[in-house]
N, C-alpha and C positions, 0 to 999 in steps of 0.2 A: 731934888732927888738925883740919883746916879743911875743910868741907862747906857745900854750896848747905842752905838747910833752906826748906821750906815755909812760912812763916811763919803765915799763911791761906791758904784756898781763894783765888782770886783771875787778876787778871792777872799778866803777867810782875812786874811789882814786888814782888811776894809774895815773890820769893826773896831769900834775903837768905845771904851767905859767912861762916859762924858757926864759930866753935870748939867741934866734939863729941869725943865720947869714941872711945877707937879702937875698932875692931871686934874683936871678939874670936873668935876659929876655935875648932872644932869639930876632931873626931879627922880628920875626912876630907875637910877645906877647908884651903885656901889665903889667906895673905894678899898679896896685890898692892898693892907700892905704884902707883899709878896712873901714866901718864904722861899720858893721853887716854881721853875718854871723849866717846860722842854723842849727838846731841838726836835724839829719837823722838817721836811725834806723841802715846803713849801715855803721856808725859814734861809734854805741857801738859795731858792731860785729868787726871791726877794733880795738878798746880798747881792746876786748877779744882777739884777735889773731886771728882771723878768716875770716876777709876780709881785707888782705893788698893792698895796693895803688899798682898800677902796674906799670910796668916801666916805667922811667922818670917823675915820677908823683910826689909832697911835699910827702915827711913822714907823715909830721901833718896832723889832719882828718880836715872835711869843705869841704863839696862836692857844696856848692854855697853861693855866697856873694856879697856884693855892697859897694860903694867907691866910692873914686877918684881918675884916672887916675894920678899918678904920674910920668911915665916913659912909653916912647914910644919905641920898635922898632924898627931898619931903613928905615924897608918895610913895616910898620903898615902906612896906610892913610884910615882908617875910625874912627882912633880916634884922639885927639890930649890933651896934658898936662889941665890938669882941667878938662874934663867931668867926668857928675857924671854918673855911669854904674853899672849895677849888672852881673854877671858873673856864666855860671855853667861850675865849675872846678873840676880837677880831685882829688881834694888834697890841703891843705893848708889854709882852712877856716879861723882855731882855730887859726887868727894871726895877726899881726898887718898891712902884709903886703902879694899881693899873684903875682905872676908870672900868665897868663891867655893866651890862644890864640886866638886874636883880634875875629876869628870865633866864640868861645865861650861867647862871651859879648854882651847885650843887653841895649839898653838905659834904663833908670827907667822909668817906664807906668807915663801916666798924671794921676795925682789926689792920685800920693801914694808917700809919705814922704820915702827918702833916704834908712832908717833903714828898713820901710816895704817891702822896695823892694828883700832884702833878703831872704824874705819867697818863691820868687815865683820860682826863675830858674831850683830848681831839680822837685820840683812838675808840676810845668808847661811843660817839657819836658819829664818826667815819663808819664802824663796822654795823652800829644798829640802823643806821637810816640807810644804809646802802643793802648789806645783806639779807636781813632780818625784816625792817619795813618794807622795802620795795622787791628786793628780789625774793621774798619769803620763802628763805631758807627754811626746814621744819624735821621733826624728829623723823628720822628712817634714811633720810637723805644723806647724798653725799655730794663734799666742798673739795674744792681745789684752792689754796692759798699761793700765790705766786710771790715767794718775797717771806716764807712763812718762818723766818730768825727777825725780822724787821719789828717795831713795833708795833705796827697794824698788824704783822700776823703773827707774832707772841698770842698777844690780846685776841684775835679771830681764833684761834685755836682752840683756847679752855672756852671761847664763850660758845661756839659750837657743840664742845663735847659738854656741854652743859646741858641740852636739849638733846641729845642722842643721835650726833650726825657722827658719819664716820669723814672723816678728815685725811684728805691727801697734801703733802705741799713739796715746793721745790724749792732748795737750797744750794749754797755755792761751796761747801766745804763739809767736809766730816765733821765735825765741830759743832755748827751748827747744827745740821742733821739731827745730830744728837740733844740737842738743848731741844729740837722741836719736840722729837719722840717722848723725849722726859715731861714735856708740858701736855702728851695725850695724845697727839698725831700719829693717826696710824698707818699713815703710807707715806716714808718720807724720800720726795727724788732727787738726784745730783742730777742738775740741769746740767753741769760739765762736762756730765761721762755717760747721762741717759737721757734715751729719747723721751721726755714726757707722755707725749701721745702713743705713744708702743705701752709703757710700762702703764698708764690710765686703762688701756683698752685689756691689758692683759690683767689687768686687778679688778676690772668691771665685767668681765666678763663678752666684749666687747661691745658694753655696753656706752658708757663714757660718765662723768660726772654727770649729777643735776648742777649744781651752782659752780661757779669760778669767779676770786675777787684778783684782779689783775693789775698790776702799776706796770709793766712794763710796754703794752701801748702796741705798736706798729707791726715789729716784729714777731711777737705771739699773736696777732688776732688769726690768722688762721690755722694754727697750731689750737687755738684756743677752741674755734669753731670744731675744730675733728675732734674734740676732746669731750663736748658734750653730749650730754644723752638726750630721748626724746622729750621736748618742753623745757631745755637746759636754758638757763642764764648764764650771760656772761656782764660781769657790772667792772666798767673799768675805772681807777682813780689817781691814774699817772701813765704818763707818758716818758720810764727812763730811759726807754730803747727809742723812741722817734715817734712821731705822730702820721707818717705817712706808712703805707703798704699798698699792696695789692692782695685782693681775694675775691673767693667765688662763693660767690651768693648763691649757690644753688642749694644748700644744707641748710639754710635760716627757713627755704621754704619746707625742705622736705623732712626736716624736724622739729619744725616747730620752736626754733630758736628765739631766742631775747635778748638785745646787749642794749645796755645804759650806762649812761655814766655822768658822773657827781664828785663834784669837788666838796669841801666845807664851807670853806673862806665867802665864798662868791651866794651865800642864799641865804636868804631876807633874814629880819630881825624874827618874824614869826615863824618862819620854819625853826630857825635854830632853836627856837623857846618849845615849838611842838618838840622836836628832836632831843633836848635837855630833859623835858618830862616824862618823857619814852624812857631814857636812859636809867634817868632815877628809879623809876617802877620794874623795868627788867632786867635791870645790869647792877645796879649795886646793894640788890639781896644776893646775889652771886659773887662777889665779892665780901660780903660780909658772912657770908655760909664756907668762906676759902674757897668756893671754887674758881675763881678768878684771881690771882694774884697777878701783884705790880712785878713786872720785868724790870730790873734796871741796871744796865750793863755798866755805868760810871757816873759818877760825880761832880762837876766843875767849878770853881766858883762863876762869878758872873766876869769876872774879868780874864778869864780865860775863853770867853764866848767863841774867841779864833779855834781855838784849840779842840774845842768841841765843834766846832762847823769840820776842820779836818779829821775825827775822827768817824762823823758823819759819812761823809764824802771817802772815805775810805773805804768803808763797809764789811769792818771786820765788828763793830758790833752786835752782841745778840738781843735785842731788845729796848730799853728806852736809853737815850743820854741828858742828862738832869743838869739844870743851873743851880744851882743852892748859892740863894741870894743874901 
């Protein structure tokens, strides 16, 4: 088969669409031929050398993807040869074909074409086991999206206002702004031009958010901290701006604060199977009712996997970027 491979640590040029071996399944995995698979931000720090797959995991990057079942397991019976499935995998996206554990596979939601169904497995399972299982976001409340054009907050956006949360997020351009608002967002900030924390306190009443889902790490945590209300969460899941800071712990005690935080990639074979059948039961009858739709801001083939790593890294897109394999 034909796969994106790493060639070096490096920028997007490093990848390069190589002929490897096919993968090979296990009693209680699946083989999918691909159709699509998406660019994750966890996808360029692996290019750089900086977050390798973990054991037993593909080399190649591709943290979720959809197909068809080409090969079954002996002890797989919840699928069989032909279905079409999307999959969040540990590894092996960028390829023609992946290796998956039946746990990890989900049917394609009604009303969304094969290819779009690619966009949802890591987002979909990022925002319910982060926001939703542990930091139990809930109807009446309000979210703060940091990053809310991105694909994790496309997708955090409608599935919030799904449950009846009013939704704040911060963006970098007009543009965006606008694609958030259209998607249901009702308080949308220019992190460029406005104070987050001014403009939360004066929409709260100066009260501040209950929940906030954050990638940018160091330099918001205590922006982040002023920003919540009493019993607030703050769950973070990237570090773009730095991983060090300073702050004053004296507002965790005297509000009763929370902050966690969880990656995908890095947790057991059984959480991600708990975390998959969460998803299927409250996330893709929401998508199958429309109120959830696929974001997807372009299309690449596989052999352009460079070209979509710099579009990424760019960060003019507004919601997923697609391999159509």
């Amino acid at each position: 088969m034909k796969a994106v491979v790493i060639t070096r640590p490096g920028g997007p040029e490093v990848l390069k669409l190589e002929e490897v071996e096919d993968p090979q399944i296990k009693d209680d995995e699946i083989l999918i031929k691909i159709e699509a698979t998406a660019i994750n931000r966890a996808d360029t720090l692996q290019r750089q050398g900086e977050h390798p797959p973990h054991k037993g995991e593909s080399e190649y990057p591709g943290l979720e993807c959809s197909g068809t079942v080409e090969a079954v397991g002996k002890d797989v019976t919840l699928w069989k040869i032909g279905d079409q499935v999307c999959a969040l995998i540990g590894g092996g996206g960028y390829a023609e074909k992946v290796a998956v554990p039946t746990e990890q596979v989900l049917p394609i939601p009604s009303g969304v074409s094969l290819q779009e169904a690619a966009s949802f497995p890591e987002v979909a399972c990022t925002v319910w086991s982060t926001i939703f299982m542990t930091s139990k976001l809930s109807s009446g409340e309000t979210f703060l999206i940091h990053g809310g054009s991105s694909g994790i907050g496309t997708f955090a956006i409608q599935m919030a206002k799904c449950i009846g949360v009013k939704v704040f997020i911060t963006a970098g351009s007009e543009e965006k702004l606008a694609a958030c608002k259209e998607l249901g967002a009702d308080v949308c900030i220019n992190y460029k031009s406005e104070d987050f924390v001014t403009r939360i306190k004066e929409e709260t009443g100066g009260k501040g958010v209950d929940v906030i889902l954050d990638n940018i790490g160091g330099p918001y945590f205590q922006q982040n901290l002023d920003s919540l209300n009493v019993d607030g969460r703050l769950f973070v899941i990237g570090f773009m701006g730095g991983t060090v800071t300073q702050v004053n712990l004296g507002c965790l005690l005297a509000r009763r604060l929370t902050v966690q935080a969880a990656g995908m990639r890095g947790r057991s074979a059984k959480n991600k199977a708990q975390i998959v059948r969460e998803v299927e039961k409250n996330v893709w009858p929401a998508i199958a009712a429309g109120k959830v739709k696929p974001v997807v801001y372009k299309y690449f083939p596989l052999a352009e996997a460079a070209e979509a790593h710099q579009l990424m890294e760019s960060g003019k897109h507004i919601g997923k970027i697609l391999l159509a394999v």
